[in-house]
C-alpha positions in Angstrom: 24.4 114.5 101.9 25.7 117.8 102.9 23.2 119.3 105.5 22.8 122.7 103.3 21.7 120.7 100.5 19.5 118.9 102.3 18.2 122.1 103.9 17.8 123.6 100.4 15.4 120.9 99.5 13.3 121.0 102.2 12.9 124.6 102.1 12.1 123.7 98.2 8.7 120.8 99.8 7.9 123.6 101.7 8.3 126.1 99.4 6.1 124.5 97.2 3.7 123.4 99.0 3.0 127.2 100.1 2.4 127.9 96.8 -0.2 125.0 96.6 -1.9 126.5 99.2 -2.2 130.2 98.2 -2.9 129.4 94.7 -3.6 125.9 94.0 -1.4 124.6 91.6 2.3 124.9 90.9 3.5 122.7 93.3 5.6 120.1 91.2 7.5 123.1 88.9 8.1 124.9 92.5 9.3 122.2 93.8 12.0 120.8 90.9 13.9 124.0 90.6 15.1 123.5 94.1 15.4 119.7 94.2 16.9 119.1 91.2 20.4 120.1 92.2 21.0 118.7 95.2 19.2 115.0 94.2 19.5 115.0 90.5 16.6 114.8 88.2 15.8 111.7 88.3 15.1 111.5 91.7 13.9 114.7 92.4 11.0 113.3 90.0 10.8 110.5 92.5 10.6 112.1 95.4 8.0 115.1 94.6 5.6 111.8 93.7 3.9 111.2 97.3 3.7 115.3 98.1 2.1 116.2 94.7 -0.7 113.2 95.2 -1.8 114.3 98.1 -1.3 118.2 98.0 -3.1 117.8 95.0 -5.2 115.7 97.1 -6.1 117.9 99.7 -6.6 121.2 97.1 -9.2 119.0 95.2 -11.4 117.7 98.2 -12.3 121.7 99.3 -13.0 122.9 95.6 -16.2 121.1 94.7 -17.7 120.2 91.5 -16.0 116.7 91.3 -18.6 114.9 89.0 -19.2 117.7 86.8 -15.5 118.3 86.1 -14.8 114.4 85.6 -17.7 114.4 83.7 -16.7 117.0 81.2 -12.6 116.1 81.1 -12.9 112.1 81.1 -11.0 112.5 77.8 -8.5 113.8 78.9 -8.0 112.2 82.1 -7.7 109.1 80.5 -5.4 110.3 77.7 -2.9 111.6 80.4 -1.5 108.2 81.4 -0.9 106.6 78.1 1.6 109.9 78.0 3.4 109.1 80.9 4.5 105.6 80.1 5.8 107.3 76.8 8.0 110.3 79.2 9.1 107.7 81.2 10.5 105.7 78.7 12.3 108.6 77.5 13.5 109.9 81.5 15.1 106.4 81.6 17.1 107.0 78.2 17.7 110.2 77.2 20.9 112.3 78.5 19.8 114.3 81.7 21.2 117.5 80.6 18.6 117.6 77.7 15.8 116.6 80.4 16.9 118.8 82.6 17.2 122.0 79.5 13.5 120.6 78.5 12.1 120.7 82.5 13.5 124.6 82.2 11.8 125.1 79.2 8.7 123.7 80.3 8.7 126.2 83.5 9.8 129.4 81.8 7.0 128.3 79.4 4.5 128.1 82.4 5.7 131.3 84.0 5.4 133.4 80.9 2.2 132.5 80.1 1.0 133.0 83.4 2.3 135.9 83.5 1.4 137.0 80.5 -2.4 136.2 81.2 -2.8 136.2 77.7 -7.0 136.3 76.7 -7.1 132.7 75.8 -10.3 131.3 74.4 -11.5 127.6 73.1 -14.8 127.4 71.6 -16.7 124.0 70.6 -15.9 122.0 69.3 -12.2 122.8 70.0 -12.2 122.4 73.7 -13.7 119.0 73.2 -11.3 118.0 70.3 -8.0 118.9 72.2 -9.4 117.3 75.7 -7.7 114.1 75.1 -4.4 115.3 73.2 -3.9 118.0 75.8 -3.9 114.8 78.2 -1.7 113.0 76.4 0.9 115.5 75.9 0.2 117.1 79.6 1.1 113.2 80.4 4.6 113.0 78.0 6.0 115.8 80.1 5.6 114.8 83.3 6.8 111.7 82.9 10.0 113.5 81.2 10.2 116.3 83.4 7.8 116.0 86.6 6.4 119.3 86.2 2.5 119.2 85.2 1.2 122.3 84.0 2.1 122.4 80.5 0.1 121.9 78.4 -2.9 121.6 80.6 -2.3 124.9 82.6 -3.4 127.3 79.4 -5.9 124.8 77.9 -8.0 125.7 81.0 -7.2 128.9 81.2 -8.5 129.3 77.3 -11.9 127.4 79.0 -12.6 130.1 81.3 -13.3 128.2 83.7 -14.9 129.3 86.8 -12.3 129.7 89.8 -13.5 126.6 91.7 -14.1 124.9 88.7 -11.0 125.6 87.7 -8.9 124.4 90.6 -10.6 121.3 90.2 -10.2 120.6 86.7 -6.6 121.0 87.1 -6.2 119.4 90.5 -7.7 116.1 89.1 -5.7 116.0 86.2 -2.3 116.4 88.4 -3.3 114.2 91.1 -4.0 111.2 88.4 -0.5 112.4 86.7 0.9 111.9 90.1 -0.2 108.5 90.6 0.6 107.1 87.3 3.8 108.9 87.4 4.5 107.0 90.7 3.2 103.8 89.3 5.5 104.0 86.2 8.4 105.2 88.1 7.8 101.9 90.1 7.4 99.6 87.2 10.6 101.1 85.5 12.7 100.8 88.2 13.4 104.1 88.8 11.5 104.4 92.3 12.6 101.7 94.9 11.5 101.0 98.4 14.1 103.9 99.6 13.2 106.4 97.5 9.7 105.6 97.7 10.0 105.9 102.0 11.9 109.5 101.2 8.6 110.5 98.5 6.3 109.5 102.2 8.7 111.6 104.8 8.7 114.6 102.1 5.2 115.3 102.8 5.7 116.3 105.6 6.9 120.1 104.5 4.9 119.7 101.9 1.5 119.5 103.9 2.9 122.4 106.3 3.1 124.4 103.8 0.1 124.0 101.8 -1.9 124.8 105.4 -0.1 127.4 105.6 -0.8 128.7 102.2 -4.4 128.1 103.0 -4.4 130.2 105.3 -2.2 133.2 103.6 -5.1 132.8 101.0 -6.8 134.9 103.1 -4.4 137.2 104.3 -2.2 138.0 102.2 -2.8 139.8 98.2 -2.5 136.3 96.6 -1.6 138.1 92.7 1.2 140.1 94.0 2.3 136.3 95.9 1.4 134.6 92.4 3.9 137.1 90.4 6.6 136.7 92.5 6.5 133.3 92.7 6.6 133.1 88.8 9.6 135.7 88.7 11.8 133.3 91.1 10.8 130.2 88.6 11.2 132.0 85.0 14.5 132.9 86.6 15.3 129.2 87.8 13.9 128.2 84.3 16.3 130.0 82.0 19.2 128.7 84.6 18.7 125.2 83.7 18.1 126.0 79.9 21.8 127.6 80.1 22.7 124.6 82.1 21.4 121.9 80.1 
């Protein structure tokens, strides 16, 4: 593989993994837009498996709150699954260029609403009613796509969720997506022993980055980061919309 590529994509792990760090979440739709070209989609789905589990890992074990959260989201948690084996029976079948125009979609999608900030709300018994279908369809696209935010970034934003709380909430959801997504992508054939050794060595800039993000947290003005971090990916996102 042509040494810029492979540059570009580990600048992409890293990349993302930043943004983990600083903000705790993102790092899956970060990561795609820069993967994605060099490695396909596909595999770039492949190989983000192993650095999402355990950035997502690492976010989750400093926020707190585990039994509470799992407690109130088991819905929804156990919805998310049953949507991945659905996406990945569509990854495996449908033309890439539509994946790859629906991935773009899904991260212009995130970006605007994030930016945006949009004065969401859920009141009961909504917020109880869509924990499992939010799952389900927060499951469908990662499994199609890889990237995990939608729809479960503004269900918890309508929740108003405390920040801690909210990192959780959506770290435990991503890190489970992760590990069914890798067990799927196993089962399907779609991740072999290769790929699977590439998913391991790509943590590696992954969990540099995310300590370093941690540590920008505190230094540097994490909304101003946060916007131009979305700006770069609705950009990227409308790219592979016109591509696909």
């Amino acid at each position: 593989m042509d040494p810029v590529l492979l540059a570009v994509a580990a600048f992409g792990l890293f990349f993302a993994g930043v943004v983990k760090g600083t903000t705790g979440i993102g790092y899956s739709s970060c990561a795609l837009p820069f993967l994605v070209p060099v490695v396909g989609l596909q595999t770039a789905i492949v190989l983000i498996v192993m650095p999402a589990i355990l950035s997502n890992v690492f976010v989750a074990l400093n926020a707190g709150h585990f039994r509470e959260i799992a407690a109130r989201f088991w819905p929804l948690y156990l919805a998310t699954p049953i949507g991945i084996v659905v996406g990945i029976a569509f990854l495996s079948s449908i033309d890439q260029r539509l994946a790859i125009a629906v991935l773009g979609s899904v991260i212009v999608a995130y970006a605007v609403i994030s930016l945006a900030q949009p004065n969401l709300s859920l009141r009961e018994p909504w917020d109880r009613i869509l924990n499992a279908p939010v799952g389900f369809f927060t499951g469908l696209l990662t499994g199609l796509t890889g990237s995990q935010v939608m729809p479960l970034l503004p269900y918890m934003m309508a929740l108003h969720l405390e920040p801690n709380r909210l990192i959780q909430a959506i770290n435990l959801a991503v890190t489970i997506t992760s590990i069914f997504l890798g067990a799927g992508l196993m089962l399907s054939g779609l991740m072999d022993i290769p790929t699977l050794a590439l998913s391991l060595f790509a943590v590696i800039p992954a969990l540099v980055g995310v300590s370093l993000g941690n540590r920008a947290r505190n230094l540097l003005p994490v909304l101003f980061f946060r916007r131009l971090m979305l700006l770069v990916l609705l950009a990227i996102g409308i790219m592979f919309i016109l591509r696909g």
